[in-house]
C-alpha positions as MATLAB code, in Angstrom:
seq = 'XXXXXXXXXXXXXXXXXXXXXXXXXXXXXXXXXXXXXXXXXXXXXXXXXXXXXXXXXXXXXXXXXXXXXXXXXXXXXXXXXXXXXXXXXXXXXXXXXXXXXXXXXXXXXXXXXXXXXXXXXXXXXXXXXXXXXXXXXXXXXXXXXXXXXXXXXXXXXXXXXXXXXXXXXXXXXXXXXXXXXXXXXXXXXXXXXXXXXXXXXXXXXXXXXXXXXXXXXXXXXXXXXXXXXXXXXXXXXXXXXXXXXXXXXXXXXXXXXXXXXXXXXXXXXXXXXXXXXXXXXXXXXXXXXXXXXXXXXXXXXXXXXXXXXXXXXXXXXXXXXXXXXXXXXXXXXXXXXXXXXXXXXXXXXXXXXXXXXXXXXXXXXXXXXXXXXXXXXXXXXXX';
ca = [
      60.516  181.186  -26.298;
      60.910  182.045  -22.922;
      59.411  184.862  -21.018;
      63.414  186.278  -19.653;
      64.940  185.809  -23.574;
      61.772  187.651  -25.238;
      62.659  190.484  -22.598;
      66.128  190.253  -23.130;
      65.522  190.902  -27.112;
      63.324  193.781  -26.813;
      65.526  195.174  -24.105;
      66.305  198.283  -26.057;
      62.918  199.091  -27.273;
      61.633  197.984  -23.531;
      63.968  201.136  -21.562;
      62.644  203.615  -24.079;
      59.096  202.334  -23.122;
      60.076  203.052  -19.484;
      61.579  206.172  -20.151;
      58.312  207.776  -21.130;
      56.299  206.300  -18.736;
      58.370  207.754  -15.359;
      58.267  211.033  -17.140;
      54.305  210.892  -17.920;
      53.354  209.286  -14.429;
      55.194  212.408  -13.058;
      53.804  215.103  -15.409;
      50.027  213.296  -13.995;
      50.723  213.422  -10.373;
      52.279  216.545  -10.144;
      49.867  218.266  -12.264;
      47.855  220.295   -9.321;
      50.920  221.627   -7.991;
      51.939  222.726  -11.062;
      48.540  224.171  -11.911;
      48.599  225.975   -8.672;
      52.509  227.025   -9.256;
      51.033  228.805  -12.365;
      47.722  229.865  -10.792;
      45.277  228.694  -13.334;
      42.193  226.793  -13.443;
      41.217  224.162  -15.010;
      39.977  225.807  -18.751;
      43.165  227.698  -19.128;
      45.301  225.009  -18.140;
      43.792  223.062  -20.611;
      44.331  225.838  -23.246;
      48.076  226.573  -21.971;
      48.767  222.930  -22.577;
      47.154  222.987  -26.540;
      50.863  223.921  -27.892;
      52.268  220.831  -26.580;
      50.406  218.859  -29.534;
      51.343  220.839  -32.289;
      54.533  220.432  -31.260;
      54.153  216.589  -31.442;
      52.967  215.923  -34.514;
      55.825  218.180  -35.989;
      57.972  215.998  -33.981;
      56.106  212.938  -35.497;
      56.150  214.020  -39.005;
      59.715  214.520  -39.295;
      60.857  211.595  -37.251;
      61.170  208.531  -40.418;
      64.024  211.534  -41.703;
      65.350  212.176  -37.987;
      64.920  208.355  -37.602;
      66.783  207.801  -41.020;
      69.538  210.650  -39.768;
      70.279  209.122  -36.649;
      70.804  205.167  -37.913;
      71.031  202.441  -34.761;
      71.447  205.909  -32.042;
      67.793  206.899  -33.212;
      65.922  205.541  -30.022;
      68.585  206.289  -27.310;
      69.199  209.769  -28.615;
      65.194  210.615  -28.778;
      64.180  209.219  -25.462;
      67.634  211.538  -23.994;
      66.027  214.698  -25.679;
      62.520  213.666  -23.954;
      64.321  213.400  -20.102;
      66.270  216.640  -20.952;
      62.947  218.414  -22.125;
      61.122  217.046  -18.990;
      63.105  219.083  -16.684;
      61.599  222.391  -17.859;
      58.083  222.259  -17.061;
      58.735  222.284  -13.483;
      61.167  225.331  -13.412;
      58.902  228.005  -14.675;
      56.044  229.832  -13.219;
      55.026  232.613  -16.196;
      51.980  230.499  -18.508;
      53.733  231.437  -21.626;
      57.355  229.908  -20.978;
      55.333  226.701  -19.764;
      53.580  226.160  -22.892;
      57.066  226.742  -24.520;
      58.367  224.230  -22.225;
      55.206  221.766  -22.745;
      56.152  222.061  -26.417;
      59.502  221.113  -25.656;
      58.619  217.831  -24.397;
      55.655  217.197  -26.591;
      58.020  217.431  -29.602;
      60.336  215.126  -27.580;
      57.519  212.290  -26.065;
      56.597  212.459  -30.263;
      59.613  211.569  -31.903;
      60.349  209.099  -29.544;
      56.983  207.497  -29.597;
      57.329  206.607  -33.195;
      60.929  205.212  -33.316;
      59.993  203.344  -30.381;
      57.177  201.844  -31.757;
      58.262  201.195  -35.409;
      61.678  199.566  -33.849;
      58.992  197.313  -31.991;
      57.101  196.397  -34.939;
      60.687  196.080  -36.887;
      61.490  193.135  -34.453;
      58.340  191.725  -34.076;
      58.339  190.821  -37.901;
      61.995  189.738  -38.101;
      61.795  187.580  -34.916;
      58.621  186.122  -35.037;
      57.150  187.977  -31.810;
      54.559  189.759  -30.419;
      56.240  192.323  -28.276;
      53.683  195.716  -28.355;
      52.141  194.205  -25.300;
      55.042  193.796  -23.165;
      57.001  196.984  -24.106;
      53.321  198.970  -23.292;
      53.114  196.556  -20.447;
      56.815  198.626  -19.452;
      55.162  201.707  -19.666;
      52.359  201.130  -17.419;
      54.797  200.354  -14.892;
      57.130  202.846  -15.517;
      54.189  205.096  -15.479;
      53.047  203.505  -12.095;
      56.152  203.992  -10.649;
      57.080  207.759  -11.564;
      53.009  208.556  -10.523;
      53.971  207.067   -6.994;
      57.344  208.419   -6.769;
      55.971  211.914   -7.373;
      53.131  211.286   -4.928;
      56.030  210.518   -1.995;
      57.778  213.283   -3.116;
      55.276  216.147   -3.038;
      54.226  214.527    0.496;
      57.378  215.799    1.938;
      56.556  219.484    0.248;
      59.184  218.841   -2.661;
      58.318  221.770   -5.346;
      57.933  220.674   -9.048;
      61.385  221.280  -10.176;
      62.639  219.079   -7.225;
      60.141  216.130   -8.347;
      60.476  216.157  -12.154;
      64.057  216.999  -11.370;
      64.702  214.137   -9.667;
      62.625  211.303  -11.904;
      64.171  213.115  -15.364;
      67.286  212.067  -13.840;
      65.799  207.990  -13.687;
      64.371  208.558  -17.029;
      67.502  209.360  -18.321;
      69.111  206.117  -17.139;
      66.517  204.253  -19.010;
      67.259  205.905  -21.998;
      70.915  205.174  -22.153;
      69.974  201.869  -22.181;
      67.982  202.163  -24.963;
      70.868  201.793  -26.978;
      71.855  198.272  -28.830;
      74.478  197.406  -31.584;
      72.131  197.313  -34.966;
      69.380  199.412  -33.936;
      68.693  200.836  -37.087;
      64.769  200.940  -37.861;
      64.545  200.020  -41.785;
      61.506  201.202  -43.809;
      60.841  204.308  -42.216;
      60.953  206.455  -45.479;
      59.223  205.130  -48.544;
      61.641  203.601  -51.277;
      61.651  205.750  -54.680;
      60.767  202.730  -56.485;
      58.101  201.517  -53.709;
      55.178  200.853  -56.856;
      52.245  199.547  -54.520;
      54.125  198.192  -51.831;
      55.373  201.587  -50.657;
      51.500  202.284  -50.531;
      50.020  202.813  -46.900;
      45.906  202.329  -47.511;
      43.411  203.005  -45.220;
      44.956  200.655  -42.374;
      47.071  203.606  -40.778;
      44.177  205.766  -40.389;
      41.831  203.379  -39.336;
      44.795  201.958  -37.092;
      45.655  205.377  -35.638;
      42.021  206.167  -34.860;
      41.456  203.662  -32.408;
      44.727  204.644  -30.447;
      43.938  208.016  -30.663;
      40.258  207.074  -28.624;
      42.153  204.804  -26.545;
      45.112  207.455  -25.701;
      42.064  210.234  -24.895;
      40.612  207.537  -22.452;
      44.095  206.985  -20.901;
      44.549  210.080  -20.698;
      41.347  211.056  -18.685;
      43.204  209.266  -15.844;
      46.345  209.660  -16.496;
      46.322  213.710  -16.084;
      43.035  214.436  -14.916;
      42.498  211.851  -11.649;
      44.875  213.235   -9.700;
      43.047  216.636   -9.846;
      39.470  215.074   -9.661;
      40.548  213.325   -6.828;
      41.998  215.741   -5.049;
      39.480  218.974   -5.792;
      36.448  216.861   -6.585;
      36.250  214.426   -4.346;
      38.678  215.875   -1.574;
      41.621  213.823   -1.274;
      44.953  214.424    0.022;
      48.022  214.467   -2.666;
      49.362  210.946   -1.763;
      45.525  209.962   -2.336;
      45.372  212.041   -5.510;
      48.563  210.357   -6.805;
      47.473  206.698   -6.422;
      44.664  207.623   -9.007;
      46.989  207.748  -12.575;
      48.983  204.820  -10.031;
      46.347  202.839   -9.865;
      45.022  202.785  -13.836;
      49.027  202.440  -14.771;
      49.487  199.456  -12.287;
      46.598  197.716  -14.053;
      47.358  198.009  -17.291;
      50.483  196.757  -16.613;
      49.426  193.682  -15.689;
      46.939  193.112  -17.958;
      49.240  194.040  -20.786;
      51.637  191.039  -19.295;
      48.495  188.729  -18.813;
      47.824  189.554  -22.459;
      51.390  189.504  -23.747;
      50.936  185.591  -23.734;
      46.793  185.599  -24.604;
      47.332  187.769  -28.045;
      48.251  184.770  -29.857;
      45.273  182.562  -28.583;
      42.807  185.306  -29.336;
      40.732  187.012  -32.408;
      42.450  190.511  -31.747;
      39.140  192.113  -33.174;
      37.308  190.286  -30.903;
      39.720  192.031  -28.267;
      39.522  195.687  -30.023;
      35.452  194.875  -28.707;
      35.447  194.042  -25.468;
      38.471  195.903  -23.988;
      36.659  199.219  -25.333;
      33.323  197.971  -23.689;
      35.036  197.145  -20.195;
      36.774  200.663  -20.382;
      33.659  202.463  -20.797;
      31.953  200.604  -18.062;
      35.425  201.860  -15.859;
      34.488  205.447  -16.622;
      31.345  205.625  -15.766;
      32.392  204.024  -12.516;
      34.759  206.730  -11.881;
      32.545  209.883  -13.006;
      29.476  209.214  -10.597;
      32.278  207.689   -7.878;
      31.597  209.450   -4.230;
      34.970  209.057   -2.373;
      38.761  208.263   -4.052;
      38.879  204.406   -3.621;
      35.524  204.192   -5.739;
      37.467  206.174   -8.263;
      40.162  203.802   -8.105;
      38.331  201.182   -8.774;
      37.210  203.055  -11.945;
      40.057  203.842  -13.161;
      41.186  199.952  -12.592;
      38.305  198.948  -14.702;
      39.411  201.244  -17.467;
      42.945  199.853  -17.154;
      41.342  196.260  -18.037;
      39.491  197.357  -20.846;
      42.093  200.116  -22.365;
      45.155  198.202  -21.773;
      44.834  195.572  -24.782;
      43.956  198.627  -27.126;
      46.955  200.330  -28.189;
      48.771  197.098  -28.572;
      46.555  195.318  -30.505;
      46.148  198.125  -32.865;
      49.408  198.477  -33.563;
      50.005  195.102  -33.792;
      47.506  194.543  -36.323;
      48.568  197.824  -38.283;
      52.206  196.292  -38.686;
      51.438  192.575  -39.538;
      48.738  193.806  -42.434;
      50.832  196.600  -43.714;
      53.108  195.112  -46.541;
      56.483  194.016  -46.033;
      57.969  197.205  -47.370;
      55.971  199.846  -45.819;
      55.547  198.193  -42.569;
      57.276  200.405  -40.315;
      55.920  203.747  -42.198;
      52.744  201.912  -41.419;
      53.110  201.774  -37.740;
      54.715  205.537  -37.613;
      51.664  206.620  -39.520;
      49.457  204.976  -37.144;
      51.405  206.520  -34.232;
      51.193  210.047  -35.659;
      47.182  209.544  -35.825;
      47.156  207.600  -32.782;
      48.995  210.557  -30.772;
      46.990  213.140  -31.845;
      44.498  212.108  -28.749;
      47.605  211.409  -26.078;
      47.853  214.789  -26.521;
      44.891  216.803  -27.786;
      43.319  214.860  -25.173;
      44.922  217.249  -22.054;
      43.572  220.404  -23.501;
      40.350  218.682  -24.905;
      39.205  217.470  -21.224;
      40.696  220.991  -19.643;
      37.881  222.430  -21.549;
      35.363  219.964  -21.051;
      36.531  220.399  -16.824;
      36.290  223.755  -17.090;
      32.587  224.341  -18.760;
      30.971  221.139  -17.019;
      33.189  220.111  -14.867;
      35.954  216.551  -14.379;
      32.480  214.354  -14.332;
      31.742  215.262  -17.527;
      34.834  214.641  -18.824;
      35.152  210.790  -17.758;
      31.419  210.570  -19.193;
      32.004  212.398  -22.304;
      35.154  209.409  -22.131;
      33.017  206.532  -21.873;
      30.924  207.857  -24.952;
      33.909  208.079  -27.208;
      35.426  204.371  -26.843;
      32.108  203.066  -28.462;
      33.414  204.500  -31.355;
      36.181  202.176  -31.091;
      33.839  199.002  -32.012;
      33.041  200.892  -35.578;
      36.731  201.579  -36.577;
      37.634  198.086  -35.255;
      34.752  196.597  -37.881;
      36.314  198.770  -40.383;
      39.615  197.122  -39.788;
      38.432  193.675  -40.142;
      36.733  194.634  -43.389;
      40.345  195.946  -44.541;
      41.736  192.528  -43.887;
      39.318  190.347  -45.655;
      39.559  192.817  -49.061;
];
């Protein structure tokens, strides 16, 4: 099948994907103005932002019934809620009404996330496709592009609520178009008479681990290299936005490279290296000296942590059986998620004892735990 009518099937699925990445690649780049609009440091923003998890995982656990609720509007109507919430963070300058608004769009980003992804898996198993890659492939852009939109934007002195304003408003045109005529995601609640197909194992967990590691190590990058850039390694704010730019771009286009490798590859054998080259990235970026040797860092770790999420999920939804496939992948997501966004607060603290070094380090440690889970998963499949 062509490259134009696999796009044009996931099309629905594909301007959710985009949604959230404008909206994220803002939230990274603006990040030190907003720290500075609330005149915290590092540790306490870290702690300010710890709500915005809980908040999530609520989110995640009651989106199969939300999902359910809403029938074929389920993906539109989430990724609306998440450009509405994104709007918030950006008007408020008292640290309590920001971690109410951080919860806001945590809850949001989380409900979305899963519908997105179990309506990916949902078509990848009906059609015959692999699609994770490409609609994550959508998000790195989308992500690339709202990181150096926001990066123009605060160079002519807009304030927050101008900039997240302003790419809310794109996001929300992505969303509408998230909308298609039978976009109802079957299987997200078990069946009362599920017997052992309804039955979830250990694949979920083990699944949802290895995003969760791989979301963390985005996530150093993603919300933290603008800052390190700019206060570490003294860059200006267009400099400090082409650092979660330049990771997103990457992973973009390794995501498209490996939307047409997955099906010539072990994916175990890619759930190995990808972790290794990401580490490698890190390390690259923690002892870096000036911003374009952290770019090239954080490039490295796009390589490596691109293929990751994907090919976890992937895997998750195509061993999960028939019936509980798409509680399968939500499961996985609600793991997964617990690191895209414990992982803010977790390397806020790290920042803020040993500083944004550390943190990348203390990333490069954790992916090696990504070749254990990814032997567990293989063991799973062969039982």
């Amino acid at each position: 099948m062509s490259f134009f009518r696999t796009f044009a099937m996931a099309r629905a699925p594909l301007a959710a994907f985009a949604a959230m990445g404008v909206l994220w690649g803002t939230f990274a780049a603006v990040l030190p103005d907003l720290k500075n609009q609330l005149g915290v440091d590092e540790a306490r923003l870290g702690l300010i932002l710890l709500p915005m998890p809980l908040a999530a995982v609520a989110a995640m656990l009651a989106a199969p019934v939300i999902g359910v609720w809403l029938g074929r509007v389920a993906v539109p109507v989430a990724a609306i809620l998440m450009a509405v919430a994104s709007v918030l963070p950006g008007q408020v300058t008292v640290v309590w009404v920001f971690s109410l608004a951080m919860m806001c769009c945590g809850a949001a980003t989380g409900l979305t996330d899963v519908l997105m992804n179990a309506r990916v898996a949902a078509l990848e198993n009906e059609r015959g496709l692999h699609l994770m890659n490409l609609c994550h492939a959508v998000y790195s852009f989308g992500y690339a592009g709202g990181a150096l939109l926001t990066g123009v934007m605060r160079g002519l002195v807009w304030p927050p609520a101008w900039v997240m304003g302003s790419c809310a408003l794109i996001a929300g045109c992505f969303a509408a178009l998230a909308y298609e005529r039978d976009g109802r995601i079957h299987g997200l609640c078990r069946p009362k008479e599920a017997g052992g197909a309804g039955r979830l194992g250990l694949m979920p967990l083990i699944g949802g681990g290895i995003v969760l590691i791989a979301f963390q190590t985005e996530n150093a990058a993603e919300n933290w290299s603008a800052l390190y850039i700019e206060q570490t390694l003294s860059g200006s704010p267009a400099q400090g936005a082409m650092g979660p730019a330049a990771l997103a771009l990457t992973m973009g286009l390794a995501r498209l490279v490996g939307q047409r490798l997955v099906t010539r590859l072990n994916p175990f054998r890619v759930l190995v290296g990808g972790p290794l080259i990401a580490a490698c990235g890190a390390l690259v970026a923690a002892f870096a000296v000036t911003p374009v040797m952290a770019y090239a860092g954080f490039m490295i770790m796009g390589i490596g942590s691109s293929v990751i999420v994907p090919t976890a999920f992937s895997l998750v939804g195509k061993l999960a059986a028939s019936k509980a496939r798409a509680r399968a992948v939500a499961r996985a997501t609600i793991y997964g998620y617990f690191g895209y966004f414990v992982g803010p607060p977790t390397l806020g603290f790290i920042a803020g004892a040993f500083g944004l070094r550390f943190a990348f380090i203390f990333t490069a440690v954790m992916l090696l735990a990504v070749l254990v889970l990814a032997s567990l998963m293989a063991r799973q499949k062969s039982e």
